[in-house]
C-alpha positions in Angstrom: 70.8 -76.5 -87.8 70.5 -77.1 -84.5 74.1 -76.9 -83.4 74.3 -73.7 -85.8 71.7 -72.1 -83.7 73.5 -72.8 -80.3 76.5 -71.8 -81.1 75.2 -68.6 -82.4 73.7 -67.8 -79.2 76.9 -68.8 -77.4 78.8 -66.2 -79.5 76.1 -63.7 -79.0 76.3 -64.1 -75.2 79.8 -64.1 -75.1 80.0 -60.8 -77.2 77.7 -59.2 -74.5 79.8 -60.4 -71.6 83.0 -58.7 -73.1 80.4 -55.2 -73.7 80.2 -55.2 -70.2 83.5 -55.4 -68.7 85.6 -51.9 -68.3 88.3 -50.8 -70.5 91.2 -50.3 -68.8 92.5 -46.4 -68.6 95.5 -45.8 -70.8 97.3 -44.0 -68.4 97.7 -44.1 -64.5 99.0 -40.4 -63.8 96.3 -38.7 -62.3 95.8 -35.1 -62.9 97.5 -32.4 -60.2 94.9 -31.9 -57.7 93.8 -28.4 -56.4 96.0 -26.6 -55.3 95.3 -26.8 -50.8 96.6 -24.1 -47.8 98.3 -26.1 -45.3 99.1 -25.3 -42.1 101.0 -27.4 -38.7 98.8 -28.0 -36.1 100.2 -29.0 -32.6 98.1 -31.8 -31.2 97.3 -30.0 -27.9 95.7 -27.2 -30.2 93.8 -29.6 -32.3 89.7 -28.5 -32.3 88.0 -30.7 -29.6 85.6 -32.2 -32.5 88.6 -33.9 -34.4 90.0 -34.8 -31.3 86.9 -36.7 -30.3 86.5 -38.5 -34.2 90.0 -39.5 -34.2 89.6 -40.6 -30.8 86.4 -42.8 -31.6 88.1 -44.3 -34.7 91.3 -45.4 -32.5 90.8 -45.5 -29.0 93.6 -44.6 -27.1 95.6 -42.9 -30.4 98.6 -40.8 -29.1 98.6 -38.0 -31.3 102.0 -36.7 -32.4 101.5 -34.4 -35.1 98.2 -32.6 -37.4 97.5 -30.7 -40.5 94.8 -28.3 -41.6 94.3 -28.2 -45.1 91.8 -26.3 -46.9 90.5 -27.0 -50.4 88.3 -25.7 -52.6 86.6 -24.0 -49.8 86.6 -27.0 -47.9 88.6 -27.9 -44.3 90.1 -31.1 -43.7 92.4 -32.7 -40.9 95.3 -35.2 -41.5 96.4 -36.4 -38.0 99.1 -38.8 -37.7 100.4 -40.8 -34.3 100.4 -44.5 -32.8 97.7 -47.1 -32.2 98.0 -48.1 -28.2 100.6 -51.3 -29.6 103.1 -48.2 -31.1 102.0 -49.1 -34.8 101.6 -45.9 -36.8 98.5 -44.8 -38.5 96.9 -41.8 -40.0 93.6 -40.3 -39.8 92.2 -38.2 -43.0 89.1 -36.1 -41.7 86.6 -34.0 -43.1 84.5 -31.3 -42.0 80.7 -31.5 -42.6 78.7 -29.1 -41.1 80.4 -28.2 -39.0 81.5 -31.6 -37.9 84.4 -33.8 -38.3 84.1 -37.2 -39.6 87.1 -39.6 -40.5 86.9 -40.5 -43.9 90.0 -42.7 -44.1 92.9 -44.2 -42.1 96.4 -45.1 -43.7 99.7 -46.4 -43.2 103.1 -46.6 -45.5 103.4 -49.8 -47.0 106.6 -51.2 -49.0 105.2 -52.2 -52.9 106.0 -55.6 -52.7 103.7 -56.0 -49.8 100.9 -54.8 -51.8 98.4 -56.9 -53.5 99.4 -58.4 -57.1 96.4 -57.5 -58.6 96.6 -53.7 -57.7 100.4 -54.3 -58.8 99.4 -55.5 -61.9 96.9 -52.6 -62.2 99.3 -49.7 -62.0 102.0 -51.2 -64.3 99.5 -51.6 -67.3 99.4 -48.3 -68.1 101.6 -46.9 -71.0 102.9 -44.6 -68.4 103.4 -46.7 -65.2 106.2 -46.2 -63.0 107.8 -47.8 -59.8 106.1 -45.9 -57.0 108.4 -44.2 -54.6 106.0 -44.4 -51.9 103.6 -45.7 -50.9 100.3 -45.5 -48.9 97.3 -48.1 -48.3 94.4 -45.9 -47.6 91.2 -47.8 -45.8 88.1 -46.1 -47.3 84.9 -46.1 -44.8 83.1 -48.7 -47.0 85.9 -51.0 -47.0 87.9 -50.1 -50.2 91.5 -49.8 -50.3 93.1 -47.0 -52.0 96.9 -47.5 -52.8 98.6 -44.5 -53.1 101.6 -44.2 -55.7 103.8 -41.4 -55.4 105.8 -41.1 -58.1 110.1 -40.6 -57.8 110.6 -36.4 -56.9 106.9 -36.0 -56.2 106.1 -36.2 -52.7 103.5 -33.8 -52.5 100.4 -36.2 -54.0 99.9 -39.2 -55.3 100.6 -39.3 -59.1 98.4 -42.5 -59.7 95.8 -44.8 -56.7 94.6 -48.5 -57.4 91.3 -48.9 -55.5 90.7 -52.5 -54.3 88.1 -54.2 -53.0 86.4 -57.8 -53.3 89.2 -58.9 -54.9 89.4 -56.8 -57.8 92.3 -53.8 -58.3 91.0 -50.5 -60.6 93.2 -47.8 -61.6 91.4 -44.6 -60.6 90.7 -42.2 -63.1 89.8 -39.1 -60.4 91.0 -38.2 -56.8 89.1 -38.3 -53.8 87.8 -34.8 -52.6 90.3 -35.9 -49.6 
């Protein structure tokens, strides 16, 4: 009786563990995202505000090229250019207030070179595909956002894995970003 009772509880347990862990999303294309104005901005006109935040972020950045994008009533900066060793990187920024603050800094990547777990993440998915490109997207609180554009769509990501402490999550939303 004994035994019957313990191995009750086990089961019990056990069923509760398996309540708590998320069910995986059936499908890893993300919705289109609002629709953004987009305009080239040279780096010598950049405002002084992003300047300074991208500036912080990576000392000594040599800007080569900028974007202003607005959004849904919102303004944000994409600045690409090299760290001081010639690497490339990219600054996402947002304005708050009237003040700019970086709210994540990416590079290209190959697939292969990203994490199997986030791999294994975006091919679950009934309607997983073999990304075309692309981006590894370091998040201000430490998660990485992998960016999959999909073949012919190079305008947004069709699908992002976030990962962090070791654990890969197809995202069901876009960043406001």
């Amino acid at each position: 009786m004994r035994g019957q009772a313990l191995g009750a509880a086990m089961l019990l347990l056990a069923a509760c563990g398996k309540a708590d862990a998320p069910a995986a999303p059936e499908k890893s294309v993300l919705a289109d995202g609002p629709a953004a104005t987009i305009d080239d901005v040279a780096a010598a006109d950049l405002p002084p505000a992003v300047r300074d935040a991208v500036l912080a972020k990576v000392p000594g950045m040599k800007i080569a090229e900028a974007e202003r994008k607005e959004r849904d009533g919102k303004i944000f900066y994409d600045v690409e250019g090299t760290r001081p060793d010639g690497s490339p990187v990219e600054l996402d920024l947002i304005e708050e207030a009237g003040a700019f603050r970086v709210v994540e800094m990416q590079r290209d990547i190959a697939w292969a070179d990203a994490p199997a777990p986030v791999r294994a993440a975006a091919a679950a998915p009934a309607d997983a595909f073999t990304p075309a490109r692309v981006i590894e997207s370091t998040q201000n609180d430490g998660t990485i956002v992998y960016e999959l554009f999909a073949p012919g769509k190079a305008d947004e990501p069709a699908a992002e894995v976030n990962w962090k402490d070791g654990k890969a999550v197809l995202r069901t939303e876009r960043n406001e970003y």
